[in-house]
C-alpha positions, -999 to 999 in steps of 0.1 A, spaced: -48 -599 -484 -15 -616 -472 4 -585 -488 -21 -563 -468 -19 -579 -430 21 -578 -439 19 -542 -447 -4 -538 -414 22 -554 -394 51 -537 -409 37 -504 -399 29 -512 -366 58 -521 -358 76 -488 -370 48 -475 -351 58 -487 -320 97 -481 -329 94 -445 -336 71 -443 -300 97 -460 -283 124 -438 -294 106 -411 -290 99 -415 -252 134 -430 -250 147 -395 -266 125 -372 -243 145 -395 -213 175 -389 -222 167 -350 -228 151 -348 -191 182 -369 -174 206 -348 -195 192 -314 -184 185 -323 -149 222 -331 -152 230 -300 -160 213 -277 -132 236 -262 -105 233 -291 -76 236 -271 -43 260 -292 -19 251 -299 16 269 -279 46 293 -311 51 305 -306 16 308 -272 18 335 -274 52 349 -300 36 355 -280 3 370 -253 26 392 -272 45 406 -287 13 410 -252 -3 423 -232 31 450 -261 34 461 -252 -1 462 -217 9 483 -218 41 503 -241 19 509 -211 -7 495 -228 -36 474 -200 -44 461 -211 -78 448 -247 -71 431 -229 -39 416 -203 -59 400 -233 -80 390 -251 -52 370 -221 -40 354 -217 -76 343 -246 -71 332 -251 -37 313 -214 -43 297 -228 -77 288 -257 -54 277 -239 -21 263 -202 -37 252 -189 -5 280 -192 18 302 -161 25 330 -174 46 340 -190 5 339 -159 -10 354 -138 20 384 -162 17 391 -166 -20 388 -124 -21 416 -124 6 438 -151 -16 428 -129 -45 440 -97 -29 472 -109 -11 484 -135 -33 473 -133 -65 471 -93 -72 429 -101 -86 417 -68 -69 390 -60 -91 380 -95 -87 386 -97 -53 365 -67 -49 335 -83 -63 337 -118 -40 336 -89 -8 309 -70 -22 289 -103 -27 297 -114 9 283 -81 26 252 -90 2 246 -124 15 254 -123 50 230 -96 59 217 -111 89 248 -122 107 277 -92 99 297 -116 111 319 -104 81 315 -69 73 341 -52 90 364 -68 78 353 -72 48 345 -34 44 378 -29 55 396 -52 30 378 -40 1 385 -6 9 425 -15 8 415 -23 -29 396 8 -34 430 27 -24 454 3 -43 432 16 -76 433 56 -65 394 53 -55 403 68 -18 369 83 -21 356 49 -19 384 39 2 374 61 24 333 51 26 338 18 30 366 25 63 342 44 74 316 15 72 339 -5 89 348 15 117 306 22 121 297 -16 123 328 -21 148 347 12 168 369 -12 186 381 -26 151 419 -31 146 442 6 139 448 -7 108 419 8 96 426 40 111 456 40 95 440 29 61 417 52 67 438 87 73 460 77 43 429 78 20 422 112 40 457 126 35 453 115 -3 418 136 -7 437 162 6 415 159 42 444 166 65 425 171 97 404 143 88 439 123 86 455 136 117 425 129 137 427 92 125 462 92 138 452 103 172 423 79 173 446 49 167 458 46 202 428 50 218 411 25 199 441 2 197 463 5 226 491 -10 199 496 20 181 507 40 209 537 24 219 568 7 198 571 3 162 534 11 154 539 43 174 571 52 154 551 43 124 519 67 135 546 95 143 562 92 109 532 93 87 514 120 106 545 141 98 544 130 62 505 141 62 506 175 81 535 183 59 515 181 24 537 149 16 518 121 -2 549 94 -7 528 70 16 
């Protein structure tokens, strides 16, 4: 009877050893995994995350800002001023067009209701379109630009009748080049008019070395 009782209270107490790690297990599995989800930051640490990568970038240390805005953006999903800028370090600095193609095309995705970025953004992903031959594209998303805002910088007028010249749209172009001045008082006088002037004689000539 002795042996049973010791038997008894021998597997009682593996009993409550195996329930105990068992419960203890499905813890750790439940802290573990809840470590693991995506933890949105608030709007403080998302302008803070910014300010630390746009430092980096006026400082020219394009790499370490391109991975502080991975991670601010894997932090902060939702905010399109991270993605606008790390497109912009992308395209300027680090030659990433395709990439930088796909953080614009996400910012005109997620910032729907404002616009405060889609002309511009429009506008720089069409310079990518062009720096891959896609002046089709090119030209759309100009286009886009120039419809959201008519007043919008010459540049994209420029842009614009260089992706036309390249399609082989010459009045298209030279109408571009006419536009500039009106829209942007700059292009009509100095330098950018002796650039205009220049370009729309390479265009109406059939040239394409532009």
């Amino acid at each position: 009877m002795q042996v049973n009782f010791i038997m008894t209270l021998f597997g009682y107490r593996i009993s409550y050893f195996l329930t105990k790690l068992f419960f203890l297990s499905c813890f750790f599995i439940f802290v573990t995994f809840l470590n693991s989800l995506p933890v949105e930051a608030d709007s403080a640490d998302c302008d803070r995350y910014y300010d630390m990568a746009m430092k980096l970038y006026r400082q020219k240390k394009s790499l370490e800002a391109e991975k502080v805005f991975s991670i601010a953006i894997s932090k902060c999903p939702n905010v399109a001023k991270l993605y606008f800028q790390r497109a912009k370090l992308r395209q300027n600095y680090l030659g990433k067009y395709q990439e930088a193609i796909m953080d614009y095309t996400i910012v005109l995705k997620l910032n729907k209701n404002t616009k405060s970025y889609h002309p511009k953004s429009y506008y720089m992903r069409g310079l990518c379109w062009y720096h891959f031959g896609q002046y089709g594209r090119a030209v759309s998303d100009f286009s886009s630009c120039i419809k959201l805002n008519p007043k919008y910088d010459g540049r994209v007028r420029v842009a614009r009748a260089k992706a036309f010249g390249k399609l082989g749209m010459v009045k298209n172009a030279l109408q571009d080049l006419k536009n500039c001045s009106k829209f942007d008082p700059k292009y009509g006088q100095g330098q950018r008019a002796v650039v205009i002037q220049t370009l729309y004689a390479k265009i109406a000539s059939g040239q394409s070395d532009y």
